[in-house]
Every structure is written in C-alpha cells, then in structure tokens.
BALODREN-471696 format. One record per atom (N, C-alpha, C): atom name; x, y, z. Coordinates in steps of 0.001 Angstrom, whole numbers, padded with zeros to 6 digits. Example, Ala and Ser with C-alpha at 12.3 -4.5 7.8 and 13.67 -1.06 7.14 Angstrom:
! BALODREN-471696
PT_atomo_x_y_z
PT_N_013190_-005690_007800
PT_CA_012300_-004500_007800
PT_C_013200_-003300_007800
PT_N_012850_-002250_007080
PT_CA_013670_-001060_007140
PT_C_012900_000030_007870
***
This chain:
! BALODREN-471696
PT_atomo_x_y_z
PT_N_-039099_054140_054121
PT_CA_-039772_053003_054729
PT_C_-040040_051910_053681
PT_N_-040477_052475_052573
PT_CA_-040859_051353_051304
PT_C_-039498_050674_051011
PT_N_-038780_051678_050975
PT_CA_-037279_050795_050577
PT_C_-036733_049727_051537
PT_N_-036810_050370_053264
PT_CA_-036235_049306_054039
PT_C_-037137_047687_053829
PT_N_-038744_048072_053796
PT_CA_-039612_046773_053699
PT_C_-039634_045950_052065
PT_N_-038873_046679_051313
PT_CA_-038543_045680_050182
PT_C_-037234_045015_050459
PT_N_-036523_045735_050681
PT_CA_-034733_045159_051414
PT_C_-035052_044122_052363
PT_N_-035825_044039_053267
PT_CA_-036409_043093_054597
PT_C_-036954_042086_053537
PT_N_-037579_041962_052844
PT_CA_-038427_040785_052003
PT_C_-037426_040332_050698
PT_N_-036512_040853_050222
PT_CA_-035548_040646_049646
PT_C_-034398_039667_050021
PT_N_-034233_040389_051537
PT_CA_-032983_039639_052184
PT_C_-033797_037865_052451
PT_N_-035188_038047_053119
PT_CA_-035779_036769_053835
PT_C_-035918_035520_052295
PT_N_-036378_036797_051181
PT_CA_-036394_035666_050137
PT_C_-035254_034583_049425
PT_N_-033836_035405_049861
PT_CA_-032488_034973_049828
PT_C_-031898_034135_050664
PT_N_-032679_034055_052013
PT_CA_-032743_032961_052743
PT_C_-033501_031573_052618
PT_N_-034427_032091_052066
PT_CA_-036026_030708_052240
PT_C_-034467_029088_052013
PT_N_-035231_028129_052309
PT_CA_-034554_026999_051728
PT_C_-034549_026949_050638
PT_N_-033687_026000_050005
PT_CA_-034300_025598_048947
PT_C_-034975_024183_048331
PT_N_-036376_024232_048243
PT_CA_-036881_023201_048021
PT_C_-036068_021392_047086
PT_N_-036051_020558_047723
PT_CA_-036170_019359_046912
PT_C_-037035_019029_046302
PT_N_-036495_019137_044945
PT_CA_-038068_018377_044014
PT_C_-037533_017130_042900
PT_N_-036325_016735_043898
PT_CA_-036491_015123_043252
PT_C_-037417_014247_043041
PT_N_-038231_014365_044403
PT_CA_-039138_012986_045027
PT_C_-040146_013692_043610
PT_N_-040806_014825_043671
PT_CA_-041617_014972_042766
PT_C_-041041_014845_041525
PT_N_-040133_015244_041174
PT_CA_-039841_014857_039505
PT_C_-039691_013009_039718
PT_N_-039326_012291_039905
PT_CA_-039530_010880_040445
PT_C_-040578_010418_040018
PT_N_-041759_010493_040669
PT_CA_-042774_010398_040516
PT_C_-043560_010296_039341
PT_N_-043258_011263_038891
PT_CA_-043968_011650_037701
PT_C_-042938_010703_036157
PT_N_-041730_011074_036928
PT_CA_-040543_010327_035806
PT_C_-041050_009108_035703
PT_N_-041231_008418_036964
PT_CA_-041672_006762_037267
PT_C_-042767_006769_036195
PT_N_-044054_007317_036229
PT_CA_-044954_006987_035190
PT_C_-044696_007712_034077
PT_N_-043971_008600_033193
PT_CA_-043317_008687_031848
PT_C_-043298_007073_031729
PT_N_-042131_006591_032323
PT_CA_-041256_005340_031846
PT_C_-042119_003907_031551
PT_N_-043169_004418_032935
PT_CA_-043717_002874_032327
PT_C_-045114_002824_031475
PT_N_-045330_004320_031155
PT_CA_-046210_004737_030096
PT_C_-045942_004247_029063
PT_N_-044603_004998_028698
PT_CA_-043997_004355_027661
PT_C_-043985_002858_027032
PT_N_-043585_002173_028593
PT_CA_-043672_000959_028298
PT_C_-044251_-000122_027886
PT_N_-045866_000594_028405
PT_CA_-046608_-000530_028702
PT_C_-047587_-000242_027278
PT_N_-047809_000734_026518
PT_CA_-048305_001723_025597
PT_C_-048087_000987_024503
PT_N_-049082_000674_023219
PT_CA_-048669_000255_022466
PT_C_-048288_001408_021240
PT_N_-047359_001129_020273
PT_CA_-047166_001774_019345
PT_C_-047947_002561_018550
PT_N_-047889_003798_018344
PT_CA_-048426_005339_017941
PT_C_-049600_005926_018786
PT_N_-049963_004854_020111
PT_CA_-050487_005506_021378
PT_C_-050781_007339_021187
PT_N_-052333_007558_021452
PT_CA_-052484_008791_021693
PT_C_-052919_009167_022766
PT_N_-052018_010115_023418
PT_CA_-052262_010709_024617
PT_C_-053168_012088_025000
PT_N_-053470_012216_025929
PT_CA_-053919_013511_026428
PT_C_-053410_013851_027422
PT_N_-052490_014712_028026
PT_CA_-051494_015019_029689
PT_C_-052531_016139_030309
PT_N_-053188_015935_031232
PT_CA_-053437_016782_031962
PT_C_-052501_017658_033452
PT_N_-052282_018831_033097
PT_CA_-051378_019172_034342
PT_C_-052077_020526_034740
PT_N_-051465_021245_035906
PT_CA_-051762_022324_036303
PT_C_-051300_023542_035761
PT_N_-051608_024831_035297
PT_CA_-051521_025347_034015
PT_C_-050235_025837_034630
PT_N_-048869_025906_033527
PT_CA_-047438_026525_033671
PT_C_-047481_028004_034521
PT_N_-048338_028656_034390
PT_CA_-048327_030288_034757
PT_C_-048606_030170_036140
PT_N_-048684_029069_036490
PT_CA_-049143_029101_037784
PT_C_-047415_029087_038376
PT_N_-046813_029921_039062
PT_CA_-045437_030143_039615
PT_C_-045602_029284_040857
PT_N_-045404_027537_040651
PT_CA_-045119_026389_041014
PT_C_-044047_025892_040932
PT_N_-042676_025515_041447
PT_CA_-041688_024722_041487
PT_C_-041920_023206_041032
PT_N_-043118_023154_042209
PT_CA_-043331_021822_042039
PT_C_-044130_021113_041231
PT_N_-045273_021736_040492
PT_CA_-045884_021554_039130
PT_C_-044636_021739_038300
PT_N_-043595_022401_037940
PT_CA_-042859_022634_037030
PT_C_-042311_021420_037232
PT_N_-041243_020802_038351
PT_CA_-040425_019315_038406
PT_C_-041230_018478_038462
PT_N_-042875_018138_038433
PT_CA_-043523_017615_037849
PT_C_-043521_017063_036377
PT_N_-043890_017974_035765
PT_CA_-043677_018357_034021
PT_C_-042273_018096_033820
PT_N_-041427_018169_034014
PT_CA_-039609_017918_034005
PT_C_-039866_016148_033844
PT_N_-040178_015947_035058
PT_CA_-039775_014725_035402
PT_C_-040839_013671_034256
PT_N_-041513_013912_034288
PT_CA_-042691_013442_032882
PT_C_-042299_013162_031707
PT_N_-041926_014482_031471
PT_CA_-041434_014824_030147
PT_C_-039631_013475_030232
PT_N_-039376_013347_031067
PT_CA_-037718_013036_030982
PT_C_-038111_011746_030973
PT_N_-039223_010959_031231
PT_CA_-039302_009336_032142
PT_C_-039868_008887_029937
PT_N_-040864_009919_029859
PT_CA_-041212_009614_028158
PT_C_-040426_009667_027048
PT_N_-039200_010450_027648
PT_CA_-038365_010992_026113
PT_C_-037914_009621_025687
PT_N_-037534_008290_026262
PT_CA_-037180_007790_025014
PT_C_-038291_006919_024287
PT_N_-039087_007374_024477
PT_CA_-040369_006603_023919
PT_C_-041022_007828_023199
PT_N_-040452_008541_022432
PT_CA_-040812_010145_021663
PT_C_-041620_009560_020356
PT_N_-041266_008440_019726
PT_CA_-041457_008150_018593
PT_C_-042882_006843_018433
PT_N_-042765_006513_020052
PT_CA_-043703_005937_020101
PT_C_-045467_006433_020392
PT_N_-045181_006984_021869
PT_CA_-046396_008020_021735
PT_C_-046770_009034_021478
PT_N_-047806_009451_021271
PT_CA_-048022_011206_020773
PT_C_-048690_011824_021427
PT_N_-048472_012998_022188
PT_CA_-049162_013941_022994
PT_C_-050106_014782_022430
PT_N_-051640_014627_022075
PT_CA_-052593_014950_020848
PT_C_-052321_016466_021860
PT_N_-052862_016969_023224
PT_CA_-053471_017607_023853
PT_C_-052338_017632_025124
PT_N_-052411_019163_025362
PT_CA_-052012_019728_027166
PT_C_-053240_020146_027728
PT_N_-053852_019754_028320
PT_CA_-054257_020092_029170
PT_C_-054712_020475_030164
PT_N_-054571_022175_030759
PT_CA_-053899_022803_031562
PT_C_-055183_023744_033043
PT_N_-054929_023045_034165
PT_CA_-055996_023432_034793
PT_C_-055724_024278_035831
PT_N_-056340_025550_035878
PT_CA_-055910_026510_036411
PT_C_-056626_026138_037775
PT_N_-055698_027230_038675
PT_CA_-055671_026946_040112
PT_C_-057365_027197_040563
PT_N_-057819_028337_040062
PT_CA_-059275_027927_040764
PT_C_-059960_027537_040089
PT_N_-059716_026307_039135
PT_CA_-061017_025385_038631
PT_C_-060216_024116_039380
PT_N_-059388_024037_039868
PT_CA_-058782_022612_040309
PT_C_-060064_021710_041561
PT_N_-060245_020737_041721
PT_CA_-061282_020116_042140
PT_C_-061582_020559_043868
PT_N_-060140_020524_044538
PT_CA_-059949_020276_045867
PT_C_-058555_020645_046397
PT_N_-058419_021840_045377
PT_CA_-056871_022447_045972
PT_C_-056194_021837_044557
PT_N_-054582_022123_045002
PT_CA_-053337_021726_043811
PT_C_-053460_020461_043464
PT_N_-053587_019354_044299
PT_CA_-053307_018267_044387
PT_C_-054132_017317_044831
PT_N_-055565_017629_044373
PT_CA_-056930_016991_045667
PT_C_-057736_016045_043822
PT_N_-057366_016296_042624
PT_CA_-058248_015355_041879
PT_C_-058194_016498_040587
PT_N_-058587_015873_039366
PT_CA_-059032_016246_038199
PT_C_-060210_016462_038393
PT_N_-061423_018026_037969
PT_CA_-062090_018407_038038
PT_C_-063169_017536_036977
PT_N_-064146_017094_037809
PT_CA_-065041_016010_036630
PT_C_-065053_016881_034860
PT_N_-065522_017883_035733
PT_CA_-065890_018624_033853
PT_C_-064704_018293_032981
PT_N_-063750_018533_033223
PT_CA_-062608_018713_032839
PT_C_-062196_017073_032059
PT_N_-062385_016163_032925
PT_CA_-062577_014398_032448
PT_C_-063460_014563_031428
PT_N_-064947_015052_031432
PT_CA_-066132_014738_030181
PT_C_-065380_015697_029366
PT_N_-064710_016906_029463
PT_CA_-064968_017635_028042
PT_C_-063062_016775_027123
PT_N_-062737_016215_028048
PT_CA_-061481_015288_027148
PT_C_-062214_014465_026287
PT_N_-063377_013534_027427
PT_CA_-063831_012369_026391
PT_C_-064907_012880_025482
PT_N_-065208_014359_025541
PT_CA_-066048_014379_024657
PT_C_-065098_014995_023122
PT_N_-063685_015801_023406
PT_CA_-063280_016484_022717
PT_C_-062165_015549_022048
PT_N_-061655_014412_022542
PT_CA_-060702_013478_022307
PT_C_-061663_011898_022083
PT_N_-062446_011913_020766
PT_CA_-063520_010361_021014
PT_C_-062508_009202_020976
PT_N_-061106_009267_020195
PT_CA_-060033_008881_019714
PT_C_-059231_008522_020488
PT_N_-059081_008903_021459
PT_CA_-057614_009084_021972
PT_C_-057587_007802_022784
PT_N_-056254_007361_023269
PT_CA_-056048_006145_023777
PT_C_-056106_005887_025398
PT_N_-055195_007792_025466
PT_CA_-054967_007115_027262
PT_C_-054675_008655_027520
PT_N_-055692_008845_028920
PT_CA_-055747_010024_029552
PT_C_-054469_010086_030649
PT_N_-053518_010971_030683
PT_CA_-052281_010702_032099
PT_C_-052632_012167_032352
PT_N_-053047_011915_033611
PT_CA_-053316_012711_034332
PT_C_-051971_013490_035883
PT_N_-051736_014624_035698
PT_CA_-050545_014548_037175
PT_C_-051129_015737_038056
PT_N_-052353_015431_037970
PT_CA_-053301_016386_038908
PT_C_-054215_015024_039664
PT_N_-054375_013959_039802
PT_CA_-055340_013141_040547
PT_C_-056327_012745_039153
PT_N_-057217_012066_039831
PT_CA_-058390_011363_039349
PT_C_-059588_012267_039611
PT_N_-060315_011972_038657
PT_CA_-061907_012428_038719
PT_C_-062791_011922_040091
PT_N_-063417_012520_040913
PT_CA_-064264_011958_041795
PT_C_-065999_012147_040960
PT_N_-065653_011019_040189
PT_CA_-067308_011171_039678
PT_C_-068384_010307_040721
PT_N_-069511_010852_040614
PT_CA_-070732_010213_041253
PT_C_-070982_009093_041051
PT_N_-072045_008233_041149
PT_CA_-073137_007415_040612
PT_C_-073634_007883_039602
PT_N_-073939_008878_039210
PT_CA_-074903_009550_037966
PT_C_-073959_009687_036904
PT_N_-072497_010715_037444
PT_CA_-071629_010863_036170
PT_C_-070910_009410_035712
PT_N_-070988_007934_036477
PT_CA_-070543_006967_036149
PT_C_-071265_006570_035124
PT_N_-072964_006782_035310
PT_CA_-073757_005816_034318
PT_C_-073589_006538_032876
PT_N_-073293_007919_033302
PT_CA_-073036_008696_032033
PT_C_-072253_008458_030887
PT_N_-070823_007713_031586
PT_CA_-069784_007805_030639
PT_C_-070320_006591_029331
PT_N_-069443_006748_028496
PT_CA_-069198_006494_027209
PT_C_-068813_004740_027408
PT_N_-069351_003602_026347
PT_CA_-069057_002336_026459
PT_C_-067726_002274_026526
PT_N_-067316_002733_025914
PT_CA_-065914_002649_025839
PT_C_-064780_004262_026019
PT_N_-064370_003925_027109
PT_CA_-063248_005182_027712
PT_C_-061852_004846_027741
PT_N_-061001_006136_027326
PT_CA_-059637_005392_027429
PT_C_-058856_005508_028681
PT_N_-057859_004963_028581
PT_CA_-057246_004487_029795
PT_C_-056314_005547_030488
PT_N_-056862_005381_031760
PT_CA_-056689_006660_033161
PT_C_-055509_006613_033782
PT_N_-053948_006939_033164
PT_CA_-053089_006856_034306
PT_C_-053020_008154_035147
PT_N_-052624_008092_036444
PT_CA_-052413_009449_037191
PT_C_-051187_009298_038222
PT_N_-051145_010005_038413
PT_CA_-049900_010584_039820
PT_C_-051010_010899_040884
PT_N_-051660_009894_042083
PT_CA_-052407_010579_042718
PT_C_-051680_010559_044303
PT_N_-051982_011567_045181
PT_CA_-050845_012409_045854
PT_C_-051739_011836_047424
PT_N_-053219_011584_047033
PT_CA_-054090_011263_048562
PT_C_-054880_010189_047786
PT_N_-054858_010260_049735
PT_CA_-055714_008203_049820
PT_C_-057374_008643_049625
PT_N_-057851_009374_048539
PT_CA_-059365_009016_048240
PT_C_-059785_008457_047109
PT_N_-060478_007394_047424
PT_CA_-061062_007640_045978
PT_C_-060267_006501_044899
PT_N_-059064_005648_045661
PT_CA_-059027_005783_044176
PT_C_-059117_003793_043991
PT_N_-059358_002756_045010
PT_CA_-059994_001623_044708
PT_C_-061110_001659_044170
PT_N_-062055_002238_044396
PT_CA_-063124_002970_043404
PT_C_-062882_003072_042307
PT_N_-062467_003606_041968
PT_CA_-061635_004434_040453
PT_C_-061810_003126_039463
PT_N_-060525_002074_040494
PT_CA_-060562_000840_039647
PT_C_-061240_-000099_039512
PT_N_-062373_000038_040650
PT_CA_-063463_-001213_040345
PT_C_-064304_-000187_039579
PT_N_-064760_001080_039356
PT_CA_-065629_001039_038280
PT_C_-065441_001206_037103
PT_N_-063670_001136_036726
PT_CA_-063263_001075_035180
PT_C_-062882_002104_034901
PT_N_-062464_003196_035834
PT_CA_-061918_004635_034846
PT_C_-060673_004164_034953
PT_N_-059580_003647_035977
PT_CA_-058714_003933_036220
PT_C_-057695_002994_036001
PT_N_-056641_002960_035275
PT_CA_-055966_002059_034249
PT_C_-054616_001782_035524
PT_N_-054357_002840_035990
PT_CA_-052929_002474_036409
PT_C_-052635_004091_037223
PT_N_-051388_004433_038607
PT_CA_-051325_005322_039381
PT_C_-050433_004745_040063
PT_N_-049641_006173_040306
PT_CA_-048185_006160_040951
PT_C_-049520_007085_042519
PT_N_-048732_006103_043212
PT_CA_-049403_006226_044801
PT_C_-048411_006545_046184
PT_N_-048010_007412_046860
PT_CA_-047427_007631_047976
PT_C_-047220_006115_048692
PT_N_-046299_005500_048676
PT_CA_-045972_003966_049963
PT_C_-047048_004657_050936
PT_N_-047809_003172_051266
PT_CA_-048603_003422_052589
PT_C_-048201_002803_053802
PT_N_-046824_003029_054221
PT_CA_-046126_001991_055118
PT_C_-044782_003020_055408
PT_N_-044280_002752_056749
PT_CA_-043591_003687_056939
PT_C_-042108_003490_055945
PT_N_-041464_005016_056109
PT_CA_-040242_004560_054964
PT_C_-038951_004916_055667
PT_N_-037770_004097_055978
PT_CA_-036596_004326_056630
PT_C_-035870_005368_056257
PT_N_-035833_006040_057647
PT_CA_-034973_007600_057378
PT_C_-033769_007135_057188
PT_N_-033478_008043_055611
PT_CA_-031646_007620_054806
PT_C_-031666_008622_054116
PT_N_-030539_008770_053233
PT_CA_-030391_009540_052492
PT_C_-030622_009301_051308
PT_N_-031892_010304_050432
PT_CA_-032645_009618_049478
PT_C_-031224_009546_048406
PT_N_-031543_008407_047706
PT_CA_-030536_007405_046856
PT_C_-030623_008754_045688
PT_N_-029949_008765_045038
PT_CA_-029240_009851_043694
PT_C_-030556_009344_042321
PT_N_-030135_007758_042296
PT_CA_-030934_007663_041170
PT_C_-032924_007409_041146
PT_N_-032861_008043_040041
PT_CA_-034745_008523_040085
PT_C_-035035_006818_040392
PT_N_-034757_005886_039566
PT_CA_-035812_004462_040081
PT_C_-035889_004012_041230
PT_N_-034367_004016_042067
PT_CA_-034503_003953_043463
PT_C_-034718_004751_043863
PT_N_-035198_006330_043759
PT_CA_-035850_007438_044991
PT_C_-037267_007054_044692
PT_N_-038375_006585_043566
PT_CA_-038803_006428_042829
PT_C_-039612_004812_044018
PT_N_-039076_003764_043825
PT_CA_-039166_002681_044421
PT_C_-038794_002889_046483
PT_N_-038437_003693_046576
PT_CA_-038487_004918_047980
PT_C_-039920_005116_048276
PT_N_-040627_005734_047916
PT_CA_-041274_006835_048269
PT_C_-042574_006496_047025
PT_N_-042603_005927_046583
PT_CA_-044523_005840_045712
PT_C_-044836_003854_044997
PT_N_-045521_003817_045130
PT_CA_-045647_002477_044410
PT_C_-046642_002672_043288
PT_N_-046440_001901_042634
PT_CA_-046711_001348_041000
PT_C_-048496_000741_041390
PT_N_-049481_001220_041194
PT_CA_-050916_000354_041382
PT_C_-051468_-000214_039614
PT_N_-051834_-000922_039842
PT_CA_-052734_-001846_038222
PT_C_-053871_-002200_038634
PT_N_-054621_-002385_037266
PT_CA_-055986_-003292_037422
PT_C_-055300_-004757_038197
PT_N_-054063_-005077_037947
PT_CA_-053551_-006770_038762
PT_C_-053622_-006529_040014
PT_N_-053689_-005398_040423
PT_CA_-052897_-005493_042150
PT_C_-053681_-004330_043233
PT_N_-054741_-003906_042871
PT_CA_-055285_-002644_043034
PT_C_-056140_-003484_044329
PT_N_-056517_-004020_044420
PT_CA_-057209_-005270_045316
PT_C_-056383_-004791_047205
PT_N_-055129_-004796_046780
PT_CA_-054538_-004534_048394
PT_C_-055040_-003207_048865
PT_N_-055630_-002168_048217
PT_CA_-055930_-000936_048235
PT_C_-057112_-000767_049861
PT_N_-056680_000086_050130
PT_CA_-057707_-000095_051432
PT_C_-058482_001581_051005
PT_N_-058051_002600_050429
PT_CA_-058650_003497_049770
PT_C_-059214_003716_048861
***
C-alpha cells in the first residue's frame, strides 16, 4: 500500500505544470537595472529576500532575476548584507510586506548604508514607529506585489522607488521573450516624481 501511494504522488508530481517564472524574474530584473542605474558610485546596499531554504521557485526566479538586472553594475554597487526572512516571521504571508522589526534592526545594524532593496514588500509602520525613525534613513526600493500601503510609504519618506503590478487591464498576447518588454507588460516603475497617481 505504501509503495502504490508513493507511485500515485510520484506519477501526479510528474504531471503538475510547469510554472512560468519569467514575469517574476522580470520584475525583480526591472529593479536590478534601474538600481544600478540610478545609484551613485560605490553605493551600499542591503537586499532583503525570503530565506533560500524556503523550497520556493518563485523566491528563487526572484533572486535570479535581481541578481541578472545588477550584474553589470557589479563594480558599482556593493551588497554589505542578505537579508533573509523566514516564512513565519514574514509580516502577512510570502508576499504581504517586510516585517517592521526586521526594517529597525537594518537601520539600526547598517547606520551607513545607502539603500535598503527590498523583494519582500515594504514595512507597514505606524504613527509611533514613523516618529521613531532616524533623521536620516536610506533609500527604500522594493518589488511590492499588493495595493497597500504604499502612497503612504512615499509621502512619509521611507520609500524611494517600487516595481508595482499595472493597475489597468493588460491585453491577452503572448508574453514578449524579452525581460524589458515582459517587464513594461505587467509592473510599472513608481518614484518620489510620479507616486502622486497612486490611489493606494
């Protein structure tokens, strides 16, 4: 019996689909590139992601796509810190925000550092943990995946810049091969310039 019900879960696992994780490596590639870009020279970073051991596809083509959008900017910025947040300290599920603690013990453990990129969401801090922070904080990019939270973010100064899901419908095609056009598909680019259209 043990043998037929491993053979039965064997065969179904040989079936499952197999996931696309362009759109997510995309994503994440999109802000590598314009990290890079926009970053001034010997830039120090801190990457927050969801910890590797966690047997994720899609945290992994996350990290892929990151890692691939920064490589040619290797010499420019420096990754001081990984920082890796396991599934039950995560705020609101996989993909629901960076756990506040997790934001204070960067700025308390990184006084230095330039720019927090986050590919877990944004901090949902209070009123209280706002008055808390530090005169000066460094700059918040993220990959955030839901509509909370995050015009907030940028009117009270944490939040530098975020790759955002299009909030408008998107024409069924066949997603384009290359990452800038699947990329320009499926998430838009937000700034302190343009964060204003934000209805979240």
């Amino acid at each position: 019996i043990v043998i037929s019900i491993l053979s039965l879960f064997l065969t179904q696992c040989e079936r499952s689909p197999k996931i696309d994780l362009s759109r997510s490596e995309a994503a994440t590639e999109g802000l590598g590139k314009r990290l890079g870009q926009e970053l001034p020279q010997g830039s120090k970073v801190v990457l927050v992601v969801m910890d590797p051991k966690i047997e994720s596809p899609v945290f992994r083509a996350q990290t892929k796509g990151f890692d691939r959008g920064l490589d040619p900017y290797e010499g420019k910025i420096k990754i001081v810190d990984r920082v890796k947040i396991k599934f039950e300290d995560s705020a609101r599920g996989t993909s629901s925000g960076m756990p506040n603690k997790v934001y204070f013990d960067i700025l308390k453990d990184n006084p230095d550092v330039d720019a927090i990129v986050s590919m877990v969401g944004i901090p949902m801090l209070t009123d209280g943990e706002i008055d808390q922070l530090p005169a000066n904080i460094p700059r918040l990019y993220a990959v955030i995946l839901y509509h909370v939270g995050v015009k907030r973010a940028f009117e009270e100064g944490i939040l530098s810049a975020a790759v955002i899901p299009r909030n408008e419908r998107i024409e069924q095609s066949n997603d384009p091969q290359d990452a800038d056009a699947l990329f320009n598909k499926y998430y838009t680019y937000i700034t302190e310039q343009n964060y204003e259209t934000l209805t979240f």
